[in-house]
N, C-alpha and C positions, 0 to 999 in steps of 0.2 A: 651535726648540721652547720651550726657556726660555731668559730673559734677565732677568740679578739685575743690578741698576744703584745703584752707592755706597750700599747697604744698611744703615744701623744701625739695630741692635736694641735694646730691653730687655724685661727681665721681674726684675718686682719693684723696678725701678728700678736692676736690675744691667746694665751693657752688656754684650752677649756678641755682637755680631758690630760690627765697624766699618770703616764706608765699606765695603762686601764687594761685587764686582762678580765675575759668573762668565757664563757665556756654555756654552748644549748645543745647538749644531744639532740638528735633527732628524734624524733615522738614525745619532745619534750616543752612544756609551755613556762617558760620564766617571767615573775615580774619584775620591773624595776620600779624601786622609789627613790628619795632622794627630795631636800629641800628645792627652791627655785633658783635656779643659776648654777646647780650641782651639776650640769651638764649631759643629762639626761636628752635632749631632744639632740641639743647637740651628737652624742654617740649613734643612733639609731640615723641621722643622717650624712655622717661618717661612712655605716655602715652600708647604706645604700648607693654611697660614693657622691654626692654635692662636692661639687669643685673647690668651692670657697672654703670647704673644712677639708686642709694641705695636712696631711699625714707625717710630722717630725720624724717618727720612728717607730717600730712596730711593723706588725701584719692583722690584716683578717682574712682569713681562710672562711670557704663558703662551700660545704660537698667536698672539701678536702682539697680546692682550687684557690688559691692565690686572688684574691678581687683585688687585693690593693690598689692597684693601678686602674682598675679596669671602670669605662665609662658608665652610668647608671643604667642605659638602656641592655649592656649587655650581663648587666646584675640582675636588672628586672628576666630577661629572657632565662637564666640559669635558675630563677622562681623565688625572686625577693619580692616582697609588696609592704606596700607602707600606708596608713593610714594615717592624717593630718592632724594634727592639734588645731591648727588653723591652715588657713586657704586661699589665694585670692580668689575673689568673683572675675569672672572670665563673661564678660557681653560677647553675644554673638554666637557664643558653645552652650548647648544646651546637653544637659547630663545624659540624656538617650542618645547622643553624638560623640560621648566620650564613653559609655558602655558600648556601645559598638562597637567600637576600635579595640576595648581592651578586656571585653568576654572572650572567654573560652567556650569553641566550638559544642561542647559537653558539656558547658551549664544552661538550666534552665533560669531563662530572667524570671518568667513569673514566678518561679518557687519562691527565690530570692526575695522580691518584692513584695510576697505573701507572707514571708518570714521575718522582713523587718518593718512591714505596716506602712508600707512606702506607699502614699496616696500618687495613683496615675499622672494626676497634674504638674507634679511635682517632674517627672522625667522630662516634658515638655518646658522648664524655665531654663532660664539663662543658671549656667554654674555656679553656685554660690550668691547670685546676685541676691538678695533681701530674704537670704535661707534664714531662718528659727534654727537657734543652738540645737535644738533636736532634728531639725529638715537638715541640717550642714552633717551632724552627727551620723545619723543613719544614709546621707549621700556617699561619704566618705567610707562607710562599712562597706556597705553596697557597692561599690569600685574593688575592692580589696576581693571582697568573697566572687566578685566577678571571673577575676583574675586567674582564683583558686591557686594563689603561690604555694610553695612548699613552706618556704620561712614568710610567715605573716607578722609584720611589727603595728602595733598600732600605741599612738602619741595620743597619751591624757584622753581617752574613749569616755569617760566619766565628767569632763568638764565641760559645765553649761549645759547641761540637760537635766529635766526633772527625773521625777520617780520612774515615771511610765515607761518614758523613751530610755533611762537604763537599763531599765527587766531586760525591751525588746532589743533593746542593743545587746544586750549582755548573752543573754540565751542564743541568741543569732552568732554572737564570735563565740561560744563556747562549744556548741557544736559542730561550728566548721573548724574548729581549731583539735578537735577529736580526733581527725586523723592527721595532723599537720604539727608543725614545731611552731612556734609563734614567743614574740617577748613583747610583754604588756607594761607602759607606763602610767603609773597610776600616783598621784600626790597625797591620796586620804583611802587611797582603796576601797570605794564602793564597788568598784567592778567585781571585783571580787565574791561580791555576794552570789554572783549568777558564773564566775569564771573561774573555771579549776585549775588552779597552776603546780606546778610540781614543787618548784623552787622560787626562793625571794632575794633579790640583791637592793642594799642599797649604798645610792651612791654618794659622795660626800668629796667634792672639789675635785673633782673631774677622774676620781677614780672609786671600783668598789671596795666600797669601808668593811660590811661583814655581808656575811649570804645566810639564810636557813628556811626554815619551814615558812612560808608564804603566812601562816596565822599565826606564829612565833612573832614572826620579824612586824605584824602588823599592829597587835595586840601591844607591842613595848614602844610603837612608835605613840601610840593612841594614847597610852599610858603617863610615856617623857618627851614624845617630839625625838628630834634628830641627836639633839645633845649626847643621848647614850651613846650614839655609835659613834659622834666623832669623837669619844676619849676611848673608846676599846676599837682601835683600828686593828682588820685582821680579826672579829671577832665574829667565830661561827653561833650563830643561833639555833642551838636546836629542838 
């Protein structure tokens, strides 16, 4: 489904990913972790092509096609979707205005809206304008599962929400993510409780350090923090 190949980046002439190779079969869900400024958000908007993050050298291939070059709108059409870490509020756009535009003929909104607890009123406000980390959280699922991409990325899905809204977050992208490929970042892996991933990378100064079992790799972070893996570069966890 995707394939990142010795990847460096810049934006603004800063490097924030290097030589970065990652590999997601198809019917396959990866996490990523990774310290802060390991360049994790960075990668995943690389991948969906943001202009400002300029490609050194490298490919990423998407369904076996070349994106490199290729503008975000025509990444999104070939079936990438991204959900936000963060977001700005947009006055004047109300999120029933930006569902519209970017459902699939074949979904059902009210499923969706019954599956992530999404209060009615809530489609009626300005985008992001005075959202609850939880009302932003489940906004931003709810555009993604709209969508229904093939390859679904969603950015730190566990940041700023309580207990509640991660179940219903979490149960909601695990099952759409059942038939779909998807790559989840996550800093402390609560998502995980509710989301089954195949495999775990993490990342370590803009490239990945080691990969292995998703409760392997989480369990040793939980344990020592990042330190282990930035002295065993290259180190599979199994």
């Amino acid at each position: 489904m995707l394939e990142v190949e010795d990847l460096t980046v810049e934006v603004a002439g800063r490097r924030v990913l290097n030589g970065l190779s990652l590999k997601v079969p198809k019917g396959e869900v990866h996490v990523l972790f990774g310290p802060n400024a390991s360049g994790k958000s960075s990668l995943i908007k690389t991948i969906l092509g943001f202009p400002e993050y300029r490609v050194v050298s490298g490919r990423i291939l998407f369904k076996g096609v070349d994106v490199t070059s290729m503008p975000i709108n025509e990444r999104v059409r070939l079936g990438m979707g991204l959900a936000f870490q963060s977001a700005p509020a947009i006055r004047g756009v109300r999120l029933r205005d930006v569902l519209s535009r970017v459902k699939r003929s074949d979904v059902s909104l009210e499923a969706l809206i019954n599956g992530l607890n999404v209060q009615p009123e809530l489609l009626e406000r300005e985008l992001n304008v005075g959202f609850s980390g939880g009302e932003f959280k489940r906004s931003e699922v709810l555009q993604v599962l709209a969508q229904r991409p093939d390859f679904a990325m969603f950015d730190e899905p566990d940041s700023g929400v309580d207990v509640e809204n991660l179940e219903v977050i979490g149960r909601a992208m695990n099952e759409f993510l059942k038939e779909r490929s998807g790559l989840v970042i996550t800093h402390l892996g609560y998502i995980l409780r509710y989301v089954e991933a195949d495999e775990a990378h993490v990342m370590i100064g803009g490239r990945i350090a080691c990969s292995g079992k998703p409760s392997k790799i989480l369990a040793q972070i939980l344990k020592e923090g990042y330190r282990w893996c930035e002295t065993c570069p290259h180190r599979e966890v199994m």
